[in-house]
C-alpha positions as CSV (number, residue, x, y, z in Angstrom):
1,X,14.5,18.6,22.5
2,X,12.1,21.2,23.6
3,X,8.4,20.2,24.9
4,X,5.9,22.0,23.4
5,X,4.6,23.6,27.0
6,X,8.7,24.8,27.1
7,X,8.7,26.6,23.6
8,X,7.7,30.2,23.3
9,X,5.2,30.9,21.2
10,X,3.6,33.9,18.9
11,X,6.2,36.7,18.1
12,X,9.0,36.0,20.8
13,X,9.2,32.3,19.0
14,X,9.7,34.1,15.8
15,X,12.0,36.5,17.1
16,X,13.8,33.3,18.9
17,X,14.2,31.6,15.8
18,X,15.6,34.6,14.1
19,X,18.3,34.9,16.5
20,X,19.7,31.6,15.7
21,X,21.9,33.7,13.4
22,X,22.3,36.5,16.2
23,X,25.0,38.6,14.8
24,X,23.3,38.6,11.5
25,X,20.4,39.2,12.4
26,X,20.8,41.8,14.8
27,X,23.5,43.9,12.3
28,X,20.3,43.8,10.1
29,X,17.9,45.7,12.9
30,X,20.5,48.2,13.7
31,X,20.8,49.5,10.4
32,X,17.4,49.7,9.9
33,X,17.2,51.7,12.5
34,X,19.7,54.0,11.6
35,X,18.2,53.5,8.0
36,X,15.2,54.7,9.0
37,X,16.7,57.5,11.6
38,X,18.4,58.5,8.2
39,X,15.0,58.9,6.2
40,X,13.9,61.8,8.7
41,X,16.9,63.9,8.0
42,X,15.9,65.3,4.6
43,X,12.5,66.8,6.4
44,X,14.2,68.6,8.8
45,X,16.9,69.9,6.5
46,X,13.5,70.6,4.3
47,X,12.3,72.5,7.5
48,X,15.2,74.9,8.1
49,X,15.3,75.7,4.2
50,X,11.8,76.7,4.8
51,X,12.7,79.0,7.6
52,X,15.7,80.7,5.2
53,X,13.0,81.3,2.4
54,X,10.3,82.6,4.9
55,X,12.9,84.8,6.7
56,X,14.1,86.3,3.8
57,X,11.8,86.5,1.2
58,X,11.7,90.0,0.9
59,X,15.5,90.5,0.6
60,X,16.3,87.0,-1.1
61,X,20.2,88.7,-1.4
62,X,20.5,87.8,2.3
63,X,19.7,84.3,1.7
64,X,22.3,82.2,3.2
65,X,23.0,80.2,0.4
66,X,26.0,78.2,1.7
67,X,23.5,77.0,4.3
68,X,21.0,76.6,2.1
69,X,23.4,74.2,0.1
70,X,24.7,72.8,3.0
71,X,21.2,71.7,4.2
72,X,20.6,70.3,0.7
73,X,23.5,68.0,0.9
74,X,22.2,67.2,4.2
75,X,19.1,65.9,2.3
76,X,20.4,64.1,-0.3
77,X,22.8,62.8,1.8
78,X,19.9,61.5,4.8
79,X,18.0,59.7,1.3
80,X,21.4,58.2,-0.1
81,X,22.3,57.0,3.8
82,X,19.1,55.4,3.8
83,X,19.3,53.6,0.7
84,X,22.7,52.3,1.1
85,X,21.7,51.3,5.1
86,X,18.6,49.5,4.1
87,X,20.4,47.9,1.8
88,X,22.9,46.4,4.1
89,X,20.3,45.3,6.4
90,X,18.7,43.6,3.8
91,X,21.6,41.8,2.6
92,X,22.8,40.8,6.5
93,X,19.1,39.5,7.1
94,X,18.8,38.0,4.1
95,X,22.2,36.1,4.6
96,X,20.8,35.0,8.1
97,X,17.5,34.0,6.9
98,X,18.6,31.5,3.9
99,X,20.9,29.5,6.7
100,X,18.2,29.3,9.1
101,X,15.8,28.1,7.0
102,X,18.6,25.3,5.6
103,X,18.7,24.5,9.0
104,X,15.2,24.3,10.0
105,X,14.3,22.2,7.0
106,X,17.4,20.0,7.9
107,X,16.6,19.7,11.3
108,X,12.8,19.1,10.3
109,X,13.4,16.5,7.9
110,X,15.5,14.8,10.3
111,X,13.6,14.5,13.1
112,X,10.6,13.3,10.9
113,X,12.4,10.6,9.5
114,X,13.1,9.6,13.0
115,X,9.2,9.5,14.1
116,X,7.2,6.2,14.1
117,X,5.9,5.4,10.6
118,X,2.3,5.7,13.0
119,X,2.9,9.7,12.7
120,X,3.4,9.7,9.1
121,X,0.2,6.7,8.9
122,X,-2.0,9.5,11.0
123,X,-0.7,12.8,9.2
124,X,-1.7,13.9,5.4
125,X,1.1,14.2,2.9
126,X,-0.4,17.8,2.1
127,X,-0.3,18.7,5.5
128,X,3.8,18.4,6.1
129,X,4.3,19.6,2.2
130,X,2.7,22.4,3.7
131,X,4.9,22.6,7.0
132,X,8.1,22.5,4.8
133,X,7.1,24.3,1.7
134,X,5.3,27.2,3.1
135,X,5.0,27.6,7.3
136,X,8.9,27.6,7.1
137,X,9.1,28.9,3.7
138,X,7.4,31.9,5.1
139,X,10.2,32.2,7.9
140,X,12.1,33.4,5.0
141,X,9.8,36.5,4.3
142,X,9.8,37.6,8.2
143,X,13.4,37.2,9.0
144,X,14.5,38.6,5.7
145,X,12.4,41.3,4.9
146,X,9.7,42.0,8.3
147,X,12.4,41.7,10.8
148,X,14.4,45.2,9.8
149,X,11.4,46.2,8.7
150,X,9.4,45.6,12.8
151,X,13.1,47.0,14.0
152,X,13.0,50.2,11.5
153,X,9.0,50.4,12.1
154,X,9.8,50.3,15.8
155,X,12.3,53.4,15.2
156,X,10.2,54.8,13.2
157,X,7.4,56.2,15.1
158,X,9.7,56.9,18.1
159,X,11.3,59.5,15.2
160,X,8.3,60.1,13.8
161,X,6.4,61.3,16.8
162,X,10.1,63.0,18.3
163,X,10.3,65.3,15.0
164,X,6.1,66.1,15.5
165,X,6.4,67.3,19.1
166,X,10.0,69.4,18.6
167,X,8.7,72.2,16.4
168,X,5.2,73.1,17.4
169,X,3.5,70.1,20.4
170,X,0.3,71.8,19.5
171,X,0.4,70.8,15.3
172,X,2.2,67.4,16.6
173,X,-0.7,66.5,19.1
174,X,-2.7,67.4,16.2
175,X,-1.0,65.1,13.9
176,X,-0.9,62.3,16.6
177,X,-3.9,62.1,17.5
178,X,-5.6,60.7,14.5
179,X,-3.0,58.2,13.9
180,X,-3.6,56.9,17.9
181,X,-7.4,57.2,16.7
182,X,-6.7,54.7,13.7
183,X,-4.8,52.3,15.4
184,X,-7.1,52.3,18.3
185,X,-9.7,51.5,15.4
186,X,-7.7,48.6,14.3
187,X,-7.5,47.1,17.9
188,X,-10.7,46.8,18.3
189,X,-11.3,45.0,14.8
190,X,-8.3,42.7,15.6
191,X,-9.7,41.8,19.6
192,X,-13.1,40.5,17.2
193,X,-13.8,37.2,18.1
194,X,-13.4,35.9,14.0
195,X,-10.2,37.8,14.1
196,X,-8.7,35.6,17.2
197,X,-9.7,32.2,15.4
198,X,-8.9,33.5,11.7
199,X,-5.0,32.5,11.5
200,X,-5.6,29.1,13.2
201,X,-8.6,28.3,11.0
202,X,-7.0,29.9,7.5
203,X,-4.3,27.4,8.6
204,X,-6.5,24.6,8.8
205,X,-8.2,25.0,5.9
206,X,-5.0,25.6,3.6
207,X,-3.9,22.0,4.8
208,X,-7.0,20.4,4.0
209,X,-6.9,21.7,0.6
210,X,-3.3,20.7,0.4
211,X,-4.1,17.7,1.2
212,X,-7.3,17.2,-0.8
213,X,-5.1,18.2,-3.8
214,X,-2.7,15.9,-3.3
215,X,-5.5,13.0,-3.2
216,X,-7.1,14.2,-6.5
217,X,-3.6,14.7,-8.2
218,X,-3.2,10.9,-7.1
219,X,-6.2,9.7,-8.9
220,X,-6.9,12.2,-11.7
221,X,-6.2,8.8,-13.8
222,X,-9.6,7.1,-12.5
223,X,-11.2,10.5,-13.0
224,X,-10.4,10.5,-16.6
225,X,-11.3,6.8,-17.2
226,X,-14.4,7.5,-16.0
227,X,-14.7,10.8,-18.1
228,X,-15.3,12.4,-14.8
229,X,-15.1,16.4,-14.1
230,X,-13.1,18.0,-11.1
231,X,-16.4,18.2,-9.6
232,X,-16.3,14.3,-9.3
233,X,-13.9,14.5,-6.5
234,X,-16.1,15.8,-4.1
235,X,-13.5,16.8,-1.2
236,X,-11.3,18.6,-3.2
237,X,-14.2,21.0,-4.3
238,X,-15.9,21.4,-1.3
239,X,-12.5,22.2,0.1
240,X,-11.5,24.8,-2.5
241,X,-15.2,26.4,-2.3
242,X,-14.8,26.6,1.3
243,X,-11.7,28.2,1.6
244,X,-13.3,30.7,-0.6
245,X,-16.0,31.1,1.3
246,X,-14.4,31.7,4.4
247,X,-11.6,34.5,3.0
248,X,-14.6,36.5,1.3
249,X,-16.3,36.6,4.6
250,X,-13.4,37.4,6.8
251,X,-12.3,40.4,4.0
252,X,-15.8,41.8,4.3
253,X,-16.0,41.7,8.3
254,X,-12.7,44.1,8.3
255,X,-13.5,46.3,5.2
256,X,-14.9,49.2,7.2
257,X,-12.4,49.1,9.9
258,X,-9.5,48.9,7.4
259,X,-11.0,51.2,5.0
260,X,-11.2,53.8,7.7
261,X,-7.8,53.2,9.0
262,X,-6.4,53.6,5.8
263,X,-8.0,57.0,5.4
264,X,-7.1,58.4,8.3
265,X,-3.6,57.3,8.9
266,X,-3.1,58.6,4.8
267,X,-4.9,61.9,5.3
268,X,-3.2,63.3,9.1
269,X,-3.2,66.8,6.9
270,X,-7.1,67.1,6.8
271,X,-7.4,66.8,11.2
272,X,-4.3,69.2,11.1
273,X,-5.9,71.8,9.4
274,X,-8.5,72.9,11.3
275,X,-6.2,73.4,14.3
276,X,-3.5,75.1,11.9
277,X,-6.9,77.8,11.2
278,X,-7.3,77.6,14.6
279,X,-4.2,78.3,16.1
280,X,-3.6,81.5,13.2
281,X,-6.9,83.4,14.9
282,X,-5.1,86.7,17.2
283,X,-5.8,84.2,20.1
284,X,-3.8,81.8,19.0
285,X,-0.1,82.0,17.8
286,X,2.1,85.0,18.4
287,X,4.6,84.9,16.2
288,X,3.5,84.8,12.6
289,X,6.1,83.8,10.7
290,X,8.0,80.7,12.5
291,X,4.0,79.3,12.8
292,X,3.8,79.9,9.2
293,X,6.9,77.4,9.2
294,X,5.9,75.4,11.3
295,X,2.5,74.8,9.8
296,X,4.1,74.6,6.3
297,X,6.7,71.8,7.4
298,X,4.0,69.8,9.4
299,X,1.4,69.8,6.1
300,X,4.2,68.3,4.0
301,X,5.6,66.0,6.9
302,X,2.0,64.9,7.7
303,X,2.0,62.8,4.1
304,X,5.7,60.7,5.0
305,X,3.6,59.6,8.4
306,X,1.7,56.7,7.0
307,X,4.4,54.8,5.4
308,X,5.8,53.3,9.3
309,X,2.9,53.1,10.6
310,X,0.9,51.2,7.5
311,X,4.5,49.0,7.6
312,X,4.1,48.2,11.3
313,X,0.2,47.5,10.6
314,X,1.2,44.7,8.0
315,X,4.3,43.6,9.8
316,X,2.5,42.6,13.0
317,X,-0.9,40.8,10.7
318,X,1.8,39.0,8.5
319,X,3.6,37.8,12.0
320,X,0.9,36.4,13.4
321,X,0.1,34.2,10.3
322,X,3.8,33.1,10.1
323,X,3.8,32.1,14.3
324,X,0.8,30.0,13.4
325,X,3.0,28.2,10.8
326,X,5.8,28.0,13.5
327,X,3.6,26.4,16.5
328,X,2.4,23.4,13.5
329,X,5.9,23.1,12.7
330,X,6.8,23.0,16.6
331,X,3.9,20.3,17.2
332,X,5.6,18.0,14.6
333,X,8.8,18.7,16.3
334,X,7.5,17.6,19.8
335,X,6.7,14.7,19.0
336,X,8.5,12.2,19.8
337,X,10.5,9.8,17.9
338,X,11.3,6.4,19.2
339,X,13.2,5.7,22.4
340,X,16.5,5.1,21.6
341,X,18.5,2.7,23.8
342,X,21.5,3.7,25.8
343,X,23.4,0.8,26.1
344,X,22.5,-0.6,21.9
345,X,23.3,-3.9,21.3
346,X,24.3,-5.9,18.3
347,X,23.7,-9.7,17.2
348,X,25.2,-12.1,15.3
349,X,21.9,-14.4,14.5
350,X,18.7,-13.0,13.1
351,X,15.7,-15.5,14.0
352,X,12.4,-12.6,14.8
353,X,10.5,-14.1,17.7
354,X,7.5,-12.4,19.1
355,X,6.1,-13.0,22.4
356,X,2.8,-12.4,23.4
357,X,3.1,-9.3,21.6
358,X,-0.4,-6.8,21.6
359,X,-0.5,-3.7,19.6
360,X,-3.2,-0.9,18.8
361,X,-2.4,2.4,16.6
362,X,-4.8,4.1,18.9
363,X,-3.7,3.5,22.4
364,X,-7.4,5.7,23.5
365,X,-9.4,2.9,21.1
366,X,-10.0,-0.5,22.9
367,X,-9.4,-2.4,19.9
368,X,-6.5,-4.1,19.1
369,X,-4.7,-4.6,15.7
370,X,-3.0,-7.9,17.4
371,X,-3.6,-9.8,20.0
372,X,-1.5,-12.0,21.9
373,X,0.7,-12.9,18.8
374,X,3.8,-15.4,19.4
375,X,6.0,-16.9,16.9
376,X,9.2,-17.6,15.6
377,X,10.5,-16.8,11.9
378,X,13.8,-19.0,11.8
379,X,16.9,-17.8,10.1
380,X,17.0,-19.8,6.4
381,X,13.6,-19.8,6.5
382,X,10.4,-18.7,5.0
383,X,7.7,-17.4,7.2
384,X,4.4,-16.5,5.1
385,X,1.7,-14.5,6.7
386,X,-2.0,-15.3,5.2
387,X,-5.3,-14.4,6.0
388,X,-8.2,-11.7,5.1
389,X,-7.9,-8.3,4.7
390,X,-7.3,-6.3,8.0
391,X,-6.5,-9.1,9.6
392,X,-3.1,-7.9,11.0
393,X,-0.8,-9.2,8.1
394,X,1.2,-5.7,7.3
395,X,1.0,-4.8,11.2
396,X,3.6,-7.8,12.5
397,X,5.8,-7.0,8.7
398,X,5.7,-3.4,10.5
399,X,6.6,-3.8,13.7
400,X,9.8,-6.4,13.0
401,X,11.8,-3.1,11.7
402,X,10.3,-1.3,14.5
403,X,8.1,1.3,12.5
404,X,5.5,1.1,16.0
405,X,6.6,0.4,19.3
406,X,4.4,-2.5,20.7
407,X,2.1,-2.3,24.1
408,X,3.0,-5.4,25.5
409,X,4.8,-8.0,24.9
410,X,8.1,-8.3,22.9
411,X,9.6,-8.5,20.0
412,X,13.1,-10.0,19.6
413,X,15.7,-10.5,16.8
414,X,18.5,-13.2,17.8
415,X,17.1,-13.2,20.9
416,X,17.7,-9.5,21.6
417,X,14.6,-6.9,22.0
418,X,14.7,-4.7,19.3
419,X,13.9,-1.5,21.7
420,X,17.8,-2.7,22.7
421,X,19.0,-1.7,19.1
422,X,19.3,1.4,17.6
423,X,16.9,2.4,14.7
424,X,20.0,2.4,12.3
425,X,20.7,-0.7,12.8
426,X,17.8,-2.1,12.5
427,X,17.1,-0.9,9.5
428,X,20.3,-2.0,8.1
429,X,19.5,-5.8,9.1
430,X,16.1,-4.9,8.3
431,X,14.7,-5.4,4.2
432,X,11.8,-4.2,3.6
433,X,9.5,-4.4,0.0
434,X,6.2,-2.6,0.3
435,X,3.2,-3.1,-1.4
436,X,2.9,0.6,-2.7
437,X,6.2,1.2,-4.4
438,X,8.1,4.2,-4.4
439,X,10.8,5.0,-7.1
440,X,12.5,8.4,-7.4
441,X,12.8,10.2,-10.5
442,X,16.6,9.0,-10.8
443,X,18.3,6.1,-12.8
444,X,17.4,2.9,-12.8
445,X,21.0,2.4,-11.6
446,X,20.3,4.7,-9.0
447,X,16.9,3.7,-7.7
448,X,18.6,0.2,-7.2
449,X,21.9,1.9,-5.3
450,X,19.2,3.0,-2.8
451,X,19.8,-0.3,-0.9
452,X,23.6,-0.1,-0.6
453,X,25.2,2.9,-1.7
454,X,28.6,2.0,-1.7
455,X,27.9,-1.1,-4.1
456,X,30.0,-1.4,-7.7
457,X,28.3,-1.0,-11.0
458,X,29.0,-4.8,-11.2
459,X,27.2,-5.9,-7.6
460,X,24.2,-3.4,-9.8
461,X,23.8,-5.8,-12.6
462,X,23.7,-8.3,-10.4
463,X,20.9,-7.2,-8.2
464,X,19.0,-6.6,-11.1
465,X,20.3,-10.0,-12.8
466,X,18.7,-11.5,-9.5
467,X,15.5,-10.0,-9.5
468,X,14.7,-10.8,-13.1
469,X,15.2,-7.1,-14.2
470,X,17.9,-7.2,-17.3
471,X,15.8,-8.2,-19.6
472,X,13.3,-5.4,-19.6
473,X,16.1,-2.9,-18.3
474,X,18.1,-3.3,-21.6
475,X,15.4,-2.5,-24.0
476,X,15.3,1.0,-22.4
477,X,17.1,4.2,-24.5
478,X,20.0,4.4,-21.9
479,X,19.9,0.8,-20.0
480,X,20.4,0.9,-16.3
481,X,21.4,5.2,-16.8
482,X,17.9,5.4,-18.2
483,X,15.9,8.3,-16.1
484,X,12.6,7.3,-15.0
485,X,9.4,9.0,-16.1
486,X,12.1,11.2,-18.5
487,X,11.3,11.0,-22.1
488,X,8.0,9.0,-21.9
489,X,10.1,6.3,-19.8
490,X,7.6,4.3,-17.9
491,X,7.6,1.2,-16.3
492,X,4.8,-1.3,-15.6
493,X,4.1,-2.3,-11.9
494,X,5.4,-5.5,-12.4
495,X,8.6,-4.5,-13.6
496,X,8.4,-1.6,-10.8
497,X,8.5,-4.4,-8.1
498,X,11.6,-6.1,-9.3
499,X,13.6,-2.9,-8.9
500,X,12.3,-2.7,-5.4
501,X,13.1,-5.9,-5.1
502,X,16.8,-5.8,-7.1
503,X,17.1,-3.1,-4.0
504,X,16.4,-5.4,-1.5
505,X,18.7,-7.8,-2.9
506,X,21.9,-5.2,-3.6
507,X,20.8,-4.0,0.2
508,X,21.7,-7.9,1.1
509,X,20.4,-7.7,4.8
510,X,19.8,-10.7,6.9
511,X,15.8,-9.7,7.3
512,X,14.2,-9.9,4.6
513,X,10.4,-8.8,4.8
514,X,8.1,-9.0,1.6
515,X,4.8,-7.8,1.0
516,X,3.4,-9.4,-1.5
517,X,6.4,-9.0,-3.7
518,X,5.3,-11.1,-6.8
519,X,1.8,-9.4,-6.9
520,X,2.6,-7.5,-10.1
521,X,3.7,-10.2,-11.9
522,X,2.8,-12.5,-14.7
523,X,2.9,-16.1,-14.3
524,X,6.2,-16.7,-16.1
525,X,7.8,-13.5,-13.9
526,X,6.4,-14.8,-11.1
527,X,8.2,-18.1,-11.5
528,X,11.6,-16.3,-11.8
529,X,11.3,-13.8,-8.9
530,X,10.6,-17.4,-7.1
531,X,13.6,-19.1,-8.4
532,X,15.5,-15.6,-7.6
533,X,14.0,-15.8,-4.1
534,X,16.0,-19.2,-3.5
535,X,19.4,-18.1,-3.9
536,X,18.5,-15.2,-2.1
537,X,16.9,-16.2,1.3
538,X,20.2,-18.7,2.0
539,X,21.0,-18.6,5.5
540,X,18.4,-15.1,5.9
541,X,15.2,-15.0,7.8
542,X,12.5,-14.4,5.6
543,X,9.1,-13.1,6.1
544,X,6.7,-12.8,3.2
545,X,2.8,-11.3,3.3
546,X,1.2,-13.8,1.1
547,X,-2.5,-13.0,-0.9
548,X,-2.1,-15.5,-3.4
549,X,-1.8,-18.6,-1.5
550,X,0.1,-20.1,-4.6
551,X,3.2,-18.1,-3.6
552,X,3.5,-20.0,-0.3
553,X,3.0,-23.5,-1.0
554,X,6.5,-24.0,-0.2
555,X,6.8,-22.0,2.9
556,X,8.1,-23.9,5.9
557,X,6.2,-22.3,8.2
558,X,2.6,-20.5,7.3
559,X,0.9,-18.4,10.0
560,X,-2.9,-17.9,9.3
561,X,-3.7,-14.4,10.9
562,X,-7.3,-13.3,11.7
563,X,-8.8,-10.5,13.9
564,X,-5.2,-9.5,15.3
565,X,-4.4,-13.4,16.5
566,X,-2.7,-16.4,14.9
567,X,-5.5,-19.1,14.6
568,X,-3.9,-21.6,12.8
569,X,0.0,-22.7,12.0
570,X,2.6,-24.6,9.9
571,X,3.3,-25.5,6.3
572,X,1.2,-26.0,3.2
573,X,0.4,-29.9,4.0
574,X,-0.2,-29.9,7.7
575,X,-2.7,-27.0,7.4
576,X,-4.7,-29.0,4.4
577,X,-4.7,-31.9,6.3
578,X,-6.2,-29.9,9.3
579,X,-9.0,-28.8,7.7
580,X,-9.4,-25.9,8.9
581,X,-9.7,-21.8,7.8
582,X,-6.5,-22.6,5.5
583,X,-8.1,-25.4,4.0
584,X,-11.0,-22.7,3.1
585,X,-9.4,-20.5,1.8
586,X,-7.3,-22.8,-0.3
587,X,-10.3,-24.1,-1.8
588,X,-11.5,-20.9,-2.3
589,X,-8.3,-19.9,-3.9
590,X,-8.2,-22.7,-6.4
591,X,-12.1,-21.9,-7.2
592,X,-11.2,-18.4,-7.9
593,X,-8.6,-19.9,-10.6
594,X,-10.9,-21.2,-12.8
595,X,-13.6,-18.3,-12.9
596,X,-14.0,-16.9,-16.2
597,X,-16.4,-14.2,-17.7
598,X,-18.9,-15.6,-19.9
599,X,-22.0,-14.3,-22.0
600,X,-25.0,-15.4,-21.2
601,X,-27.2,-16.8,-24.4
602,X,-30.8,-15.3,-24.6
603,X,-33.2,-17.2,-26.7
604,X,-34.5,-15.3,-29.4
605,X,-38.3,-15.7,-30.0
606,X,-39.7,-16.2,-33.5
607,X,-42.8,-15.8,-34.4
């Protein structure tokens, strides 16, 4: 892969990207070209009808009127050429740009799977919907539609100012010269400072609204419980009124310099004029009737001038915005997924050891999110993790599948250092239950197939049997074919975690790493997912992120984390007797049990 110092950037990145197709894409600028070439022919055909007209208007029986015809079929036959040519350079680019984009998204999508869960941890869900749905989306609009078009406005002018300078240079320096003024005019409003930072900072700001919308579509429940406006959520209103802000005073800053442009590039006929009265004085031309032409044609071709030119003008604003998209694609692109190893190795026992193992997800911050941390989770055994909040719980669960790479120390899995396996593999030795679950609007069946896609209907059931989920799964309309979220289908979050963890089970892996997996669950679920959990763990290595301590009473080994290090170790007994920070919290836990709310009794006064 390409570092981001290597890639080209601004309009050759575009056009690079565009040539991924190349024959495509470049069949699709050559007949805009001649597309275009072709639009000019009905003016000059329009031209030398003029001249028969002029030349014989006082004996219109000497009209040539096979050329006459001849000349109109030229001009029909210049529009229909145009049409028709246009319309096959559409059709090639159009072709090119729908496979380029599948392949960018592909190739996109891919490679961010294959980053570190610390990019995704660091970068805004709104912020790569945006890279995917629009930045490349937009690739669609350039390569489809604004590449023949820059190839055709390209031609264009060269044509356009060829025809102005073949009859009459005087009238065509006349005609030129306001369109060089206009564009001259628009230079110096794009060189403005606000017009250099606009595309980056547009950019910006469309991603933090993204992303602020995403937030506020995630909790518009809490916003309705608490009968709450959209002005509640603060950051997705400043961010809207911002962006608004920002546009209107960009728009204003260019409407005199695009107003102007506008008129003059639309108007050529009012600078050519004065010449044209100029020129007509006895001084001036000699030959009265071809300048009467030649003034005649220029007035009527003076009006087709804007449309290339106007074209270019957008084509080159809309480029810029669409190379911005590109270089934020590009920087998710370069960076860099995890080292894989050359030589990947394989095991055939799965006890996780780590070894003085020290990791911080900001390598510039000197704190640590562990410290020194060494253990050993032994195959057909349960591991739990305790300990407050922040304390470094979730950070070992993510580092055993290797979601981070550590900063020293190691981390092994049957004695081999996981940086020696590939990611694949991991992950297939590797189960994993989050805390936040995630099911796809799919099946129940096929939300549970997501751990092991090749399983039977059967080996299904079973998963589900296992995690306690058959019960609740054949009340629904359509049983395990029942679509989530279709139909008013909802499930509760307790019976959201056992298909996670029916997953996990059909997945079968030797790893097994739970976070928190019963915390959804009712005392009498909870006591089955535990009783689920015993056939389950046989002969795995299991490593569970405990908050209720209740769940790990029977752990063998219990690994009290605080501050990033391991302060206190072993099972459910030793650590009571100890006395220590388990014992606390134990007692706290058991305190916490018997809390209830109660009403407190005011005496009433009589008197």
């Amino acid at each position: 892969m390409k570092k981001q110092a290597e890639r080209k950037k601004g309009m050759a990145r575009l056009l690079e990207l565009a040539f991924i197709k190349k024959g495509l894409s470049i069949s699709a600028c050559v007949l805009s070209v001649i597309s275009v070439a072709a639009s000019f022919s009905p003016y000059i055909a329009i031209y030398f009808i003029i001249r028969e007209l002029i030349t014989h208007f006082n004996d219109l029986s000497a009209l040539n009127t096979a050329y006459m015809v001849k000349l109109a079929w030229i001009a029909a036959g210049g529009s229909g050429a145009a049409i028709l040519f246009n319309w096959f350079a559409l059709l090639c680019s159009h072709i090119a740009a729908f496979n380029i984009l599948y392949k960018l998204k592909l190739d996109f999508m891919r490679h961010i799977a294959a980053l570190p869960l610390g990019f995704h941890t660091a970068s805004s869900t709104g912020k790569l919907r945006k890279i995917v749905d629009e930045n490349i989306e937009k690739l669609e609009g350039f390569i489809a539609h604004q590449l023949p078009d820059l190839a055709g406005s390209a031609a264009a002018p060269i044509s356009a100012l060829t025809i102005l300078f073949v009859f009459d240079w005087r009238m065509g320096l006349a005609s030129f010269v306001p369109i060089l003024a206009s564009y001259a005019l628009q230079a110096t409003a794009f060189s403005s400072k606000p017009a250099k930072t606009f595309v980056t900072k547009y950019q910006d700001m469309l991603e933090e609204m993204n992303t602020a919308a995403v937030e506020y579509v995630r909790g518009v429940s809490v916003v309705k419980a608490f009968n709450q406006t959209i002005f509640s959520f603060r950051k997705f209103h400043e961010t809207i009124v911002a962006y608004g802000k920002f546009v209107r005073s960009y728009t204003e800053s260019f409407k005199t310099h695009f107003t102007l442009f506008l008129t003059i590039v639309h108007h050529v006929h009012i600078f050519l004029l004065p010449v044209i009265i100029f020129l007509v004085t006895p001084s001036g031309a000699v030959d009265y009737g071809n300048f009467a032409i030649s003034s005649l044609f220029y007035i009527i071709y003076s009006f087709s001038l804007a449309t290339p030119f106007v074209k270019m003008m957008y084509v080159a604003g809309n480029a810029r915005q669409i190379a911005d998209g590109v270089a934020r694609m590009d920087a998710v692109l370069d960076s860099p997924p995890l080292l894989e190893s050359t030589n990947p190795k394989t095991i055939r026992e799965y006890p996780v050891s780590f070894e003085n193992v020290t990791f911080s997800y900001n390598a510039e911050t000197e704190q640590s999110a562990l410290q020194g941390v060494s253990f050993t989770a032994k195959q057909g055994e349960i591991t739990a993790l305790v300990g407050p909040s922040g304390g470094g719980k979730s950070t070992i669960a993510h580092l055993i599948p290797r979601f981070y790479d550590v900063a020293s120390g190691v981390i092994k899995i049957g004695g081999v250092d996981t940086r020696d396996m590939t990611t694949d593999y991991l992950s297939r030795i590797v189960s994993f239950v989050f805390q936040d679950i995630f099911l796809f609007k799919q099946s129940i069946a096929d939300n549970i197939l997501v751990g092991n896609k090749n399983a039977s209907r059967e080996e299904v059931i079973a998963a589900a049997e296992a995690a306690q989920c058959s019960e609740f799964i054949e009340r629904l309309p359509n049983g395990y074919d029942t679509i989530i979220g279709a139909n008013n289908t909802h499930l509760s979050g307790g019976e959201r975690q056992r298909i996670v963890i029916a997953r996990a089970i059909l997945k079968n892996a030797p790893i097994l790493v739970f976070d928190e997996a019963t915390a959804f669950s009712d005392p009498e679920n909870e006591y089955k997912i535990q009783s689920a959990f015993e056939k389950l763990i046989k002969d795995k290595t299991v490593v569970v992120i405990a908050h209720r301590l209740s769940t790990v009473r029977s752990a063998n080994k219990i690994l009290v984390i605080e501050k990033g290090r391991i302060i206190e170790e072993g099972d459910h007994k030793s650590l009571l007797a100890r006395r220590g920070r388990y014992s606390r919290m134990w007692e706290q836990y058991n305190t916490a049990l018997g809390w209830t709310l109660t009403r407190e009794k005011k005496e009433e006064n009589h008197v």
